[in-house]
Jmol script that loads the backbone (N, CA, C; Angstrom):
load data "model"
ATOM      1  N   UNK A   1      47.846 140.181  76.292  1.00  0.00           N
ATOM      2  CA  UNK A   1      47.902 141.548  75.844  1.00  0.00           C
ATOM      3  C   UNK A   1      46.927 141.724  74.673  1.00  0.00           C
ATOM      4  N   UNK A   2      46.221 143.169  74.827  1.00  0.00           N
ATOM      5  CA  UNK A   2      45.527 142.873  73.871  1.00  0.00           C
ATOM      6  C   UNK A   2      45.800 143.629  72.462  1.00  0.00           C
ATOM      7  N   UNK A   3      45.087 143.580  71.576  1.00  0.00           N
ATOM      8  CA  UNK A   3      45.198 144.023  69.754  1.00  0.00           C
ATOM      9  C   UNK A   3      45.803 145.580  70.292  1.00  0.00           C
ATOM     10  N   UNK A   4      46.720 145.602  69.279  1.00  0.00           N
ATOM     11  CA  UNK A   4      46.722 147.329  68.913  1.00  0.00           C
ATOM     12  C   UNK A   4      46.055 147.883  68.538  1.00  0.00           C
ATOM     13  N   UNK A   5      45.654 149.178  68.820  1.00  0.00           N
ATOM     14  CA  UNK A   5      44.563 149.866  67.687  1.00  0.00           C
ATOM     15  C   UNK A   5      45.558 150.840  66.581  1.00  0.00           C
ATOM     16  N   UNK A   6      45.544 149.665  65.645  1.00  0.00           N
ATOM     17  CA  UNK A   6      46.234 149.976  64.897  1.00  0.00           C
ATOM     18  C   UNK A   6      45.745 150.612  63.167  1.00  0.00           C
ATOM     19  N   UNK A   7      46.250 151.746  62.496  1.00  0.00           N
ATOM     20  CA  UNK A   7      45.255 151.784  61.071  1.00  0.00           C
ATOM     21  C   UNK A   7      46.757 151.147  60.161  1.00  0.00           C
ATOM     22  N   UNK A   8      46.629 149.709  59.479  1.00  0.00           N
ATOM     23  CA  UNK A   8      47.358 149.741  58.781  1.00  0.00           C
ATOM     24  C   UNK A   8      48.015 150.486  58.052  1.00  0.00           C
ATOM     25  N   UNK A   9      49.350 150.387  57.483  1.00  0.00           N
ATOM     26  CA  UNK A   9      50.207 151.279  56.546  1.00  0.00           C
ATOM     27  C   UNK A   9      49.694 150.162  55.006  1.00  0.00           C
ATOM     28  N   UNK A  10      49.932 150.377  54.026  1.00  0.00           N
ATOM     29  CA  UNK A  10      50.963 149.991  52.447  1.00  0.00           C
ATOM     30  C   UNK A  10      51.287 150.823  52.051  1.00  0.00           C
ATOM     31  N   UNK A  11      52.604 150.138  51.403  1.00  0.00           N
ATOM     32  CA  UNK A  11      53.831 151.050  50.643  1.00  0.00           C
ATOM     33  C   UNK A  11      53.896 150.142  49.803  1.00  0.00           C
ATOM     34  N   UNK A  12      53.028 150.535  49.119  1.00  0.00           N
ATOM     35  CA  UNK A  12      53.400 149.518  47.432  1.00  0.00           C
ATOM     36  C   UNK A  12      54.118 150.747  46.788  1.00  0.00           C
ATOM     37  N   UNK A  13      54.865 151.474  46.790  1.00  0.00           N
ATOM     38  CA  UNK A  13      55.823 152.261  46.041  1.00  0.00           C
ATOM     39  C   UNK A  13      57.466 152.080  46.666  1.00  0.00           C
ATOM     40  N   UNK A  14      57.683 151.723  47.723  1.00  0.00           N
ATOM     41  CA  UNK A  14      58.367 151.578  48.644  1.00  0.00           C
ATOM     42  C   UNK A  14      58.916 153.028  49.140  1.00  0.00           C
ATOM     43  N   UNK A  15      58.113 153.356  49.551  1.00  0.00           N
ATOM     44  CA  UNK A  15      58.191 154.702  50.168  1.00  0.00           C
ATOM     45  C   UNK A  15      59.202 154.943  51.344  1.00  0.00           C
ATOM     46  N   UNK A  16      59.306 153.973  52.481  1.00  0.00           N
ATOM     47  CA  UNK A  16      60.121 153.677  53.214  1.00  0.00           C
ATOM     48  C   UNK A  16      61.754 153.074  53.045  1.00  0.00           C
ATOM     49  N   UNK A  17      61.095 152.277  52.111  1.00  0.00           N
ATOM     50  CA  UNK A  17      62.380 152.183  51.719  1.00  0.00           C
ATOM     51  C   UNK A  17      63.766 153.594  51.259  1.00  0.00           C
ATOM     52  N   UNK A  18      62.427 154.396  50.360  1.00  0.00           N
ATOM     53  CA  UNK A  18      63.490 155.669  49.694  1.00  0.00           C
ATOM     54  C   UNK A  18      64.129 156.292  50.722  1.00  0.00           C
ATOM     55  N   UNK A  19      62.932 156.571  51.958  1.00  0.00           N
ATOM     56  CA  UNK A  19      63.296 157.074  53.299  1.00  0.00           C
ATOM     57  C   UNK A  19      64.643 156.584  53.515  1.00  0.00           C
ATOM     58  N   UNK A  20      64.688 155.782  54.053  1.00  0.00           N
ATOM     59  CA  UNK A  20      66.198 154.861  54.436  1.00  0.00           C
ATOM     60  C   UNK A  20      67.066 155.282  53.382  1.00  0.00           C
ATOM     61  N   UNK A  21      66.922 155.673  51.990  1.00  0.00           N
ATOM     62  CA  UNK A  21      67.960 155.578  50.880  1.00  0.00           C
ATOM     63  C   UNK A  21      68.104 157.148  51.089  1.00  0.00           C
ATOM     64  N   UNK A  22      67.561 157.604  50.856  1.00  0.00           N
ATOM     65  CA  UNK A  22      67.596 159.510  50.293  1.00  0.00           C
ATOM     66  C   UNK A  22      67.193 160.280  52.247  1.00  0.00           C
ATOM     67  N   UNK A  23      66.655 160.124  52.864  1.00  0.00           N
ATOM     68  CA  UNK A  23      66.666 160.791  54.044  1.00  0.00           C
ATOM     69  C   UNK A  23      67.907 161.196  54.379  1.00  0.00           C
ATOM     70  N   UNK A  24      67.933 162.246  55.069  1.00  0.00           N
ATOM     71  CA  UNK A  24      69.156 162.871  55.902  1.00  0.00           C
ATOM     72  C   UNK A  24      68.733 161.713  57.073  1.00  0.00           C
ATOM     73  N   UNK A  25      70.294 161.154  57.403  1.00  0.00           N
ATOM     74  CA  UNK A  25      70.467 160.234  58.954  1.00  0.00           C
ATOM     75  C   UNK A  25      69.390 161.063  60.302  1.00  0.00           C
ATOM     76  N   UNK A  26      69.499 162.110  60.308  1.00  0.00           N
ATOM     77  CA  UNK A  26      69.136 162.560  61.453  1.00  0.00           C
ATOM     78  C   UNK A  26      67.881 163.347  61.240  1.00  0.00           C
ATOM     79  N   UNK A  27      66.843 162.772  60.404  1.00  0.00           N
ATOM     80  CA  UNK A  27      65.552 162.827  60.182  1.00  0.00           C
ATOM     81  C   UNK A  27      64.695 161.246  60.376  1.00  0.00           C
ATOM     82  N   UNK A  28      65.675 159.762  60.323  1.00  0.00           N
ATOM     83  CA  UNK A  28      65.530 158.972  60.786  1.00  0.00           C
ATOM     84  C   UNK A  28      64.202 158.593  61.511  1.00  0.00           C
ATOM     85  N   UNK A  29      64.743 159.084  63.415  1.00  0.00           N
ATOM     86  CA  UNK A  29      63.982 158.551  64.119  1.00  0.00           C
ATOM     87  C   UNK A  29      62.643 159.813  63.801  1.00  0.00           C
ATOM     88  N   UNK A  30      63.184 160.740  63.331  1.00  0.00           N
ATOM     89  CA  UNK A  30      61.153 161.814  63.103  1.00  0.00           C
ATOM     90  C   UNK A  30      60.679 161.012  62.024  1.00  0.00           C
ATOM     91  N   UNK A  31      61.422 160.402  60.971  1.00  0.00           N
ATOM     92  CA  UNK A  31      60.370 159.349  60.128  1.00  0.00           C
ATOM     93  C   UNK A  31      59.563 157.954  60.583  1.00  0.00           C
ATOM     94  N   UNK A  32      60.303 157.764  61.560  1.00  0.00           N
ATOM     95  CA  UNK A  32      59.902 156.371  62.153  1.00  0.00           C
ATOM     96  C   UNK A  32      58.824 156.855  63.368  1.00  0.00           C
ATOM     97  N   UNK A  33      58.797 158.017  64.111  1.00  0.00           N
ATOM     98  CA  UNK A  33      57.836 158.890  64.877  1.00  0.00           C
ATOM     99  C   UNK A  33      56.810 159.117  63.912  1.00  0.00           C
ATOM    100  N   UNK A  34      56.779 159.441  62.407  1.00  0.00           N
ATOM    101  CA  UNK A  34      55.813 160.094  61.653  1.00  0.00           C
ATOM    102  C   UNK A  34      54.886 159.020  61.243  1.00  0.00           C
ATOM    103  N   UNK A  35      55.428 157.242  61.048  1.00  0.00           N
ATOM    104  CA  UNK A  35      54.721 156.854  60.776  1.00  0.00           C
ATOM    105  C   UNK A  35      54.240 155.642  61.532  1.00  0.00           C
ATOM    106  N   UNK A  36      54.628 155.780  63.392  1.00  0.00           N
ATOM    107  CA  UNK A  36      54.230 155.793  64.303  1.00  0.00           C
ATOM    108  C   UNK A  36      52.335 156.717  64.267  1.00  0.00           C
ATOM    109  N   UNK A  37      52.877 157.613  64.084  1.00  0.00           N
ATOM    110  CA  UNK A  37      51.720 158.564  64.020  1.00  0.00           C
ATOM    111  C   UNK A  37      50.713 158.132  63.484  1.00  0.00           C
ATOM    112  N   UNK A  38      50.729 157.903  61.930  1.00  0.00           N
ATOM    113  CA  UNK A  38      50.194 157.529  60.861  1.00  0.00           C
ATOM    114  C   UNK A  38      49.229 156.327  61.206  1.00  0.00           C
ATOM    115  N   UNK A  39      49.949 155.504  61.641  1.00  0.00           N
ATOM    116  CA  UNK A  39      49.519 154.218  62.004  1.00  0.00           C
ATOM    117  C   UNK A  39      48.710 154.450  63.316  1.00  0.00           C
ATOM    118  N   UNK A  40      48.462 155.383  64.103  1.00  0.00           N
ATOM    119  CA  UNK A  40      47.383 155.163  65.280  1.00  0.00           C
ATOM    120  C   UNK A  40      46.324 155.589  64.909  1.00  0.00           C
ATOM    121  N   UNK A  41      45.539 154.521  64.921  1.00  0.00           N
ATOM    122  CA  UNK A  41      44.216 154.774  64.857  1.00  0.00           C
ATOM    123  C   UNK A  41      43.292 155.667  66.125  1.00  0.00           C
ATOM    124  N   UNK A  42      44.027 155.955  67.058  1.00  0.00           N
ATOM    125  CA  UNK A  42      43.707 157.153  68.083  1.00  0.00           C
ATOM    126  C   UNK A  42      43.420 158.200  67.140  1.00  0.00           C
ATOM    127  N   UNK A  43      44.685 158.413  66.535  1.00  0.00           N
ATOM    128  CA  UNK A  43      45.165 159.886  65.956  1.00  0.00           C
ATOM    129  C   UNK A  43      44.404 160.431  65.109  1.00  0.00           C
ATOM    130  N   UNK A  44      43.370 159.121  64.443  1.00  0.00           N
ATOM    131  CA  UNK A  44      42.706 158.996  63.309  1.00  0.00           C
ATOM    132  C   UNK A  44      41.294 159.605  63.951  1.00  0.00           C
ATOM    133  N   UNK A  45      41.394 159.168  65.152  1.00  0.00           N
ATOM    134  CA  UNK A  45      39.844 158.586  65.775  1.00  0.00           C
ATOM    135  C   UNK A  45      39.715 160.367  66.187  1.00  0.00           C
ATOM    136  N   UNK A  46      40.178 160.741  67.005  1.00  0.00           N
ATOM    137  CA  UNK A  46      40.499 162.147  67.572  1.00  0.00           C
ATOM    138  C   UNK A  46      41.021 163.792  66.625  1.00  0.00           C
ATOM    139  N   UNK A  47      40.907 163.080  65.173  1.00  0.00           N
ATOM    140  CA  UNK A  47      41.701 164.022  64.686  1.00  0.00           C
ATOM    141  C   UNK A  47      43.121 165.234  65.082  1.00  0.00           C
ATOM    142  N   UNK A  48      43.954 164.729  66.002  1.00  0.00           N
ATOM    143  CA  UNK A  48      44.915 164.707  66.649  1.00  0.00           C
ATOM    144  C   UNK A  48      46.490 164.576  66.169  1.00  0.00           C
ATOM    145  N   UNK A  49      47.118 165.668  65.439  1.00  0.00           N
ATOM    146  CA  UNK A  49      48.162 164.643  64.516  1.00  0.00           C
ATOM    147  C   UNK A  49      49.272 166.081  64.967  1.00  0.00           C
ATOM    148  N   UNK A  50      49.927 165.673  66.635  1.00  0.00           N
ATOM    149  CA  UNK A  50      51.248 166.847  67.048  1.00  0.00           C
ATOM    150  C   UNK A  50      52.250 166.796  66.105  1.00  0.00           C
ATOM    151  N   UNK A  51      52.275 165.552  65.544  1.00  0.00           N
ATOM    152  CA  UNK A  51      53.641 165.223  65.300  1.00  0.00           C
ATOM    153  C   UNK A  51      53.881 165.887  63.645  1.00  0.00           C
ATOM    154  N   UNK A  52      52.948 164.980  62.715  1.00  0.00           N
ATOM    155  CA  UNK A  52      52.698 165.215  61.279  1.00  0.00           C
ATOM    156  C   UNK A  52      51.834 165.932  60.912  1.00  0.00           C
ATOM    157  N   UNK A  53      51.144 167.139  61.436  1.00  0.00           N
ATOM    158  CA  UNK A  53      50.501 168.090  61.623  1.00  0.00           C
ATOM    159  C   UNK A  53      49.436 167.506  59.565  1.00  0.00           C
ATOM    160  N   UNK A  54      49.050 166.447  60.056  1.00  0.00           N
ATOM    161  CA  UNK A  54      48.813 165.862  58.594  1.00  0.00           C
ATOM    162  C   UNK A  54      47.109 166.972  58.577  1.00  0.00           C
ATOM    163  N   UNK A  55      47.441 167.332  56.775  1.00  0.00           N
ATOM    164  CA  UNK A  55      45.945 167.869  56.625  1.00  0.00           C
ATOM    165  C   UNK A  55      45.831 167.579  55.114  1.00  0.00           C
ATOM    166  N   UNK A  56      44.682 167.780  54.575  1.00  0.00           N
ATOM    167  CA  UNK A  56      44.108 167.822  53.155  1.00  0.00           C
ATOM    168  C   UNK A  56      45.420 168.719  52.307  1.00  0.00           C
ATOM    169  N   UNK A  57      45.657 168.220  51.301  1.00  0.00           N
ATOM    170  CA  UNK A  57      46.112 168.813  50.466  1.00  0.00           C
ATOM    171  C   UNK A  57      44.740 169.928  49.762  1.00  0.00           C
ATOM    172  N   UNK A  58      45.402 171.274  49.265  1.00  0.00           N
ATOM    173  CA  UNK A  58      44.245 171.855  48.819  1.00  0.00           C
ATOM    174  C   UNK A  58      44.395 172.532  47.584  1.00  0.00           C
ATOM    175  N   UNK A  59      42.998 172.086  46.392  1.00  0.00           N
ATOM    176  CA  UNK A  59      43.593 172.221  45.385  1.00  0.00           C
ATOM    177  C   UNK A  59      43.714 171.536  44.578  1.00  0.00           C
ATOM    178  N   UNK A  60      43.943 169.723  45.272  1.00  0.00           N
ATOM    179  CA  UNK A  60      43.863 168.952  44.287  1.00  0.00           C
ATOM    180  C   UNK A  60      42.077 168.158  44.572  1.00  0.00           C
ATOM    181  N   UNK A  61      42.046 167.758  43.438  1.00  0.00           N
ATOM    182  CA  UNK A  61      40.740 166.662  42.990  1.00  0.00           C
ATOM    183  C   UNK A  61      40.854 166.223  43.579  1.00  0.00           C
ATOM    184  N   UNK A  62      41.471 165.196  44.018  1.00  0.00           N
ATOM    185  CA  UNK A  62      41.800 163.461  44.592  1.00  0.00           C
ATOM    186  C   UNK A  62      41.779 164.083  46.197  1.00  0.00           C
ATOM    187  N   UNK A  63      41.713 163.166  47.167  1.00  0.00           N
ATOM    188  CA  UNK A  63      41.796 163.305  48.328  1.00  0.00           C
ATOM    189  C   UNK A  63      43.112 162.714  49.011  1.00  0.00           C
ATOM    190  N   UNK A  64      43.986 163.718  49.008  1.00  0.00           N
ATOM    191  CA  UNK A  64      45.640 163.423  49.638  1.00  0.00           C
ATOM    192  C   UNK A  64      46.204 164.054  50.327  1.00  0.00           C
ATOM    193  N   UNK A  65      46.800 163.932  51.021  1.00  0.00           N
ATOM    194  CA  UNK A  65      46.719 164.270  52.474  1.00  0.00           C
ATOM    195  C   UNK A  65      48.698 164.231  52.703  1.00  0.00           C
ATOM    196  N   UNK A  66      49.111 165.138  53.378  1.00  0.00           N
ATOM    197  CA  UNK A  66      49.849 165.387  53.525  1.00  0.00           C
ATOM    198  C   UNK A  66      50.149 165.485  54.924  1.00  0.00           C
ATOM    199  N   UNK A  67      51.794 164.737  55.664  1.00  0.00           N
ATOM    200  CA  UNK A  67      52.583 164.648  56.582  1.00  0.00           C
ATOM    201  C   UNK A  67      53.640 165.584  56.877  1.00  0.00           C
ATOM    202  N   UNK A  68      54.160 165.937  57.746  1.00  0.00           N
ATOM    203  CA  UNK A  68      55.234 166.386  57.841  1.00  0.00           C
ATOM    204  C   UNK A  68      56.138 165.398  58.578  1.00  0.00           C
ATOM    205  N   UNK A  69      57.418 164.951  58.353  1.00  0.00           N
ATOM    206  CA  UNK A  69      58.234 164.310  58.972  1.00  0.00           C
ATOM    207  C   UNK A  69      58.981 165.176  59.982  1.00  0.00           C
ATOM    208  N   UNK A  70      59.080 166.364  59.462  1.00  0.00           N
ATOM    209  CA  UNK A  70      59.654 166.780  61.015  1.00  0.00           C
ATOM    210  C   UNK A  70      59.407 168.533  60.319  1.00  0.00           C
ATOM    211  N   UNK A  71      58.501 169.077  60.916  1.00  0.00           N
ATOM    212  CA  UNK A  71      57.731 170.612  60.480  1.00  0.00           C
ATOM    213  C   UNK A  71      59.251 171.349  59.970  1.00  0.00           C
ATOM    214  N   UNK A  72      59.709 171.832  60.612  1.00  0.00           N
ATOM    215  CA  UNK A  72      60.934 172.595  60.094  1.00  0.00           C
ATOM    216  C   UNK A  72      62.250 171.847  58.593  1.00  0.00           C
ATOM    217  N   UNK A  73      62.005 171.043  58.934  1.00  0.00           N
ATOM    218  CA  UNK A  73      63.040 169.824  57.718  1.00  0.00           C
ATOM    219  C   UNK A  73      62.344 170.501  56.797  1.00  0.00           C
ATOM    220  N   UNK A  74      61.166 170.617  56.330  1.00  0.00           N
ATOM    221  CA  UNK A  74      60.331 170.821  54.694  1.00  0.00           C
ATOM    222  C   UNK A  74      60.532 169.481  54.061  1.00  0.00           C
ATOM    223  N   UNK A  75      60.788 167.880  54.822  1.00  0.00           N
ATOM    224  CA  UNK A  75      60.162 167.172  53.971  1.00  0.00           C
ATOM    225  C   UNK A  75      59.048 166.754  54.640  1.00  0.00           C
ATOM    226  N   UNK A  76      58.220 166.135  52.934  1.00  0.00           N
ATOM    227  CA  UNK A  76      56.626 165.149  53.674  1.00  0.00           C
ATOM    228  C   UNK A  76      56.915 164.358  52.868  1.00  0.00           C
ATOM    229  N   UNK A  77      55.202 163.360  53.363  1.00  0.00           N
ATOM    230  CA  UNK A  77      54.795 162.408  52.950  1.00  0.00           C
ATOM    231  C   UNK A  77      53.421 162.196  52.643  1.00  0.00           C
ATOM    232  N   UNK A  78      53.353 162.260  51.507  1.00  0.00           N
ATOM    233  CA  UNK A  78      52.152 162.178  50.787  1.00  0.00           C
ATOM    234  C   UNK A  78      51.376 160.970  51.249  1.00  0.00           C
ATOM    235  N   UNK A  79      49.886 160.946  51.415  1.00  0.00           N
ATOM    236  CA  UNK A  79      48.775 159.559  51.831  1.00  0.00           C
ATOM    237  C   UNK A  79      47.575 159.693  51.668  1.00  0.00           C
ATOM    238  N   UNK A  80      46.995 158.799  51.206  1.00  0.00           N
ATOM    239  CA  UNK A  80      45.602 158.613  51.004  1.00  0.00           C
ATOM    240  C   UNK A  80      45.289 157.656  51.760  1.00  0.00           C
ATOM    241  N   UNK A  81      44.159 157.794  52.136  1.00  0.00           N
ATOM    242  CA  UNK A  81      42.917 157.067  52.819  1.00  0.00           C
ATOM    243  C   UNK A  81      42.197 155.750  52.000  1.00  0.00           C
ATOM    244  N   UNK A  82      42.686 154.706  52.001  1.00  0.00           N
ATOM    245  CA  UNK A  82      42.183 153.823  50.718  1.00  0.00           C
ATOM    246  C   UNK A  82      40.618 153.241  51.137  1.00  0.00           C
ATOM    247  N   UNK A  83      40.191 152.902  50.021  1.00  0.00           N
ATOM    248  CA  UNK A  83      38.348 152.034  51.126  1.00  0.00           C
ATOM    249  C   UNK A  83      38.915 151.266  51.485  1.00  0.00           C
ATOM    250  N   UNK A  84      39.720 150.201  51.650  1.00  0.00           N
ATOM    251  CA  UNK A  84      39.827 148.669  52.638  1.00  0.00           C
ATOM    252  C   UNK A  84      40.665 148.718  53.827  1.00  0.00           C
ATOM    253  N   UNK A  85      40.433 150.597  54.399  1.00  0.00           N
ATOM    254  CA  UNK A  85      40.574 151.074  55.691  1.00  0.00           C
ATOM    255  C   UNK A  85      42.441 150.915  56.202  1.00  0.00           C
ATOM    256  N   UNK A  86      42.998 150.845  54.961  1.00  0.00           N
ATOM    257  CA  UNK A  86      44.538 151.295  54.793  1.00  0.00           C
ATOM    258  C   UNK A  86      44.842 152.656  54.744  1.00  0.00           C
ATOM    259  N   UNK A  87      46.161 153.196  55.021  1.00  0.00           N
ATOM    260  CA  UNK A  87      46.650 154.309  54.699  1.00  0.00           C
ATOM    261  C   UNK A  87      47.762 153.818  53.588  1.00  0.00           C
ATOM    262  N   UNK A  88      47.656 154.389  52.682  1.00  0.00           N
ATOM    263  CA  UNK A  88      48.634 154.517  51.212  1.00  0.00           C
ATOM    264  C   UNK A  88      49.411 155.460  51.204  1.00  0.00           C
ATOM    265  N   UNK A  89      50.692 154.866  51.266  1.00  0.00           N
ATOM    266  CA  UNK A  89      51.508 155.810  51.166  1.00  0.00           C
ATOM    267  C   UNK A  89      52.202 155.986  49.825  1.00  0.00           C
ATOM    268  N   UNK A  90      51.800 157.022  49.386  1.00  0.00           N
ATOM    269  CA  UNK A  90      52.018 157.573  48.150  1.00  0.00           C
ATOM    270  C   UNK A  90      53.328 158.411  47.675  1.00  0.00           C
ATOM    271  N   UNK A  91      53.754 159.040  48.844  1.00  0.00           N
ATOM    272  CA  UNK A  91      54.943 159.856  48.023  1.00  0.00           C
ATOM    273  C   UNK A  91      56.265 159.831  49.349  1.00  0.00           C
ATOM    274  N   UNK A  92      57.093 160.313  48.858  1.00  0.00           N
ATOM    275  CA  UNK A  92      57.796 161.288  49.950  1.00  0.00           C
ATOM    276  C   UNK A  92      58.572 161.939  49.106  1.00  0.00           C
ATOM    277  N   UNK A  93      58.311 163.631  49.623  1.00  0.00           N
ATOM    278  CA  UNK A  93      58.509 164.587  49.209  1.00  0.00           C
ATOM    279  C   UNK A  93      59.790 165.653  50.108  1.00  0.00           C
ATOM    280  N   UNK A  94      61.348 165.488  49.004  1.00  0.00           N
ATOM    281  CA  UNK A  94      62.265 166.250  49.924  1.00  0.00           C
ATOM    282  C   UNK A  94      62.203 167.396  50.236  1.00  0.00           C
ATOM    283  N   UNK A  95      63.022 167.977  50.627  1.00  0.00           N
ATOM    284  CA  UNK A  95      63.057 169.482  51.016  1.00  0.00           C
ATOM    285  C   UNK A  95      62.559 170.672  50.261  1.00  0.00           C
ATOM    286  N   UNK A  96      63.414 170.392  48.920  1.00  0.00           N
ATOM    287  CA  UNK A  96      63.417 171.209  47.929  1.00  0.00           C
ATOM    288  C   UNK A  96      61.985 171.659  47.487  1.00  0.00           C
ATOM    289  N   UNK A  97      61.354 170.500  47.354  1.00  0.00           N
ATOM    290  CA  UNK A  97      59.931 170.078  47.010  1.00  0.00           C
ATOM    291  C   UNK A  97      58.651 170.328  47.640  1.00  0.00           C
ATOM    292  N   UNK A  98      58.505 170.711  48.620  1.00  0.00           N
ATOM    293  CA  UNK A  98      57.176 170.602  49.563  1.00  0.00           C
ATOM    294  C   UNK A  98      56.819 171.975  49.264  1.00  0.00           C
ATOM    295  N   UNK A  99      57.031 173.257  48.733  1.00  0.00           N
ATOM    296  CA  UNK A  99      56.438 174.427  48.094  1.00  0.00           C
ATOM    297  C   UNK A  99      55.852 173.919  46.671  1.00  0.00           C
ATOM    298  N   UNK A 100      55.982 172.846  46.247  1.00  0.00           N
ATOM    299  CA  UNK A 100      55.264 172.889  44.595  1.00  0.00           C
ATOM    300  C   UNK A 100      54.874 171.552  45.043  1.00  0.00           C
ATOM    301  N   UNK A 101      53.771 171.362  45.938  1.00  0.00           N
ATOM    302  CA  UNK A 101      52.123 170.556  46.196  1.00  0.00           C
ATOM    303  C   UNK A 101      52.357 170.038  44.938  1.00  0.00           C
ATOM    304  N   UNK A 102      51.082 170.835  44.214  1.00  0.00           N
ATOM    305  CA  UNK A 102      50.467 170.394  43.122  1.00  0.00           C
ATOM    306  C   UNK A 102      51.282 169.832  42.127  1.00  0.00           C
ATOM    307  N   UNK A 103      52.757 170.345  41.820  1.00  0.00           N
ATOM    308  CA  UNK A 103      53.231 169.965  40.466  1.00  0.00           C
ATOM    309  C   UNK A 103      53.328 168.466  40.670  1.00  0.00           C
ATOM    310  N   UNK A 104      54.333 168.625  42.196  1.00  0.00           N
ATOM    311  CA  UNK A 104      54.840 166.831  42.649  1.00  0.00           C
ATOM    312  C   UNK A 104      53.466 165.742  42.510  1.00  0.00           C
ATOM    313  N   UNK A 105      52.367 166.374  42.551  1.00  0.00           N
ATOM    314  CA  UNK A 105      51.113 165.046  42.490  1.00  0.00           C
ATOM    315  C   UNK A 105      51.160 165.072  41.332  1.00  0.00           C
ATOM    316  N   UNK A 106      51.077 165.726  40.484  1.00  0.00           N
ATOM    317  CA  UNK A 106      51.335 165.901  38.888  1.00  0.00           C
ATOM    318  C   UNK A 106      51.693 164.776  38.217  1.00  0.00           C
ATOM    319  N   UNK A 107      53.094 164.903  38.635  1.00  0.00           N
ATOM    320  CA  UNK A 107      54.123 164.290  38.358  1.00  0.00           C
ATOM    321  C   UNK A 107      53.953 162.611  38.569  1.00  0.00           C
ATOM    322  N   UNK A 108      53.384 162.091  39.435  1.00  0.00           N
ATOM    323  CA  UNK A 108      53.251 161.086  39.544  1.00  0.00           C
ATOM    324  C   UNK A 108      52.249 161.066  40.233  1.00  0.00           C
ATOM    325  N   UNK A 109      50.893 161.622  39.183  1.00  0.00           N
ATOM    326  CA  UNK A 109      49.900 161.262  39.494  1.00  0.00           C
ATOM    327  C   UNK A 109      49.423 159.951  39.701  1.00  0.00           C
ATOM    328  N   UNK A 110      49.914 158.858  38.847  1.00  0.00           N
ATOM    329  CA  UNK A 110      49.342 157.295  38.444  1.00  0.00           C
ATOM    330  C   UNK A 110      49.502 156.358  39.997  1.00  0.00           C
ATOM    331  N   UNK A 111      50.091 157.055  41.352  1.00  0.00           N
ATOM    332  CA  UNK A 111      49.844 156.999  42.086  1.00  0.00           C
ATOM    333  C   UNK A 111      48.925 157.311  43.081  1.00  0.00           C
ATOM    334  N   UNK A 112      48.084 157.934  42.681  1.00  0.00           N
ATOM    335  CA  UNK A 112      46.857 158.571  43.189  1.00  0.00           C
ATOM    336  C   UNK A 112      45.854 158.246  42.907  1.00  0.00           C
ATOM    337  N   UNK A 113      44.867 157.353  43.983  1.00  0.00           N
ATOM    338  CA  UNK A 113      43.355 157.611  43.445  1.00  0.00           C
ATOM    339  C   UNK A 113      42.596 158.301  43.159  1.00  0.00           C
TER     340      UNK A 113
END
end "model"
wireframe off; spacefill off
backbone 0.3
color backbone group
């Protein structure tokens, strides 16, 4: 069988982890679909993203890029594009939160390149 075409993940924040801690149960399998997504390098290749309808954040300096885990929920997941051809996952952002973009990068900017 051959290689996946795969674009690596890191979660040096443990981003996934919070998922599992703070997610609603039944946003679950759309988080594990979202970063299904994330991770195909198709999705990357084609600019193609049904699921996490992922686009530029706009507005900010830095180049970060935003997921949806499941469009109607109102949570995301914040990511950057790193040079050593990783995706960084930088945030996840609950419900409450995904109308104030800018403040939440703010806030923990020192995560952001």
């Amino acid at each position: 069988m051959g290689k996946a075409n795969i674009k690596p993940l890191k979660d040096e924040y443990g981003i996934i982890k919070s998922a599992k801690e703070i997610l609603p149960k039944e946003l679950w399998n759309d988080f594990i679909e979202t970063m299904a997504e994330l991770e195909d390098n198709n999705a990357h290749i084609t600019a193609t993203y049904p699921k996490t309808r992922l686009h530029k954040v706009i507005g900010s300096k830095k180049s970060i890029y935003r997921a949806d885990i499941k469009q109607t929920s109102g949570w995301r997941i914040h990511i950057q594009f790193s040079a050593d051809k990783f995706i960084k996952l930088c945030d996840l952002i609950p419900r409450g939160d995904h109308n104030r973009t800018l403040t939440v990068i703010q806030e923990k900017i020192d995560r952001y390149e």
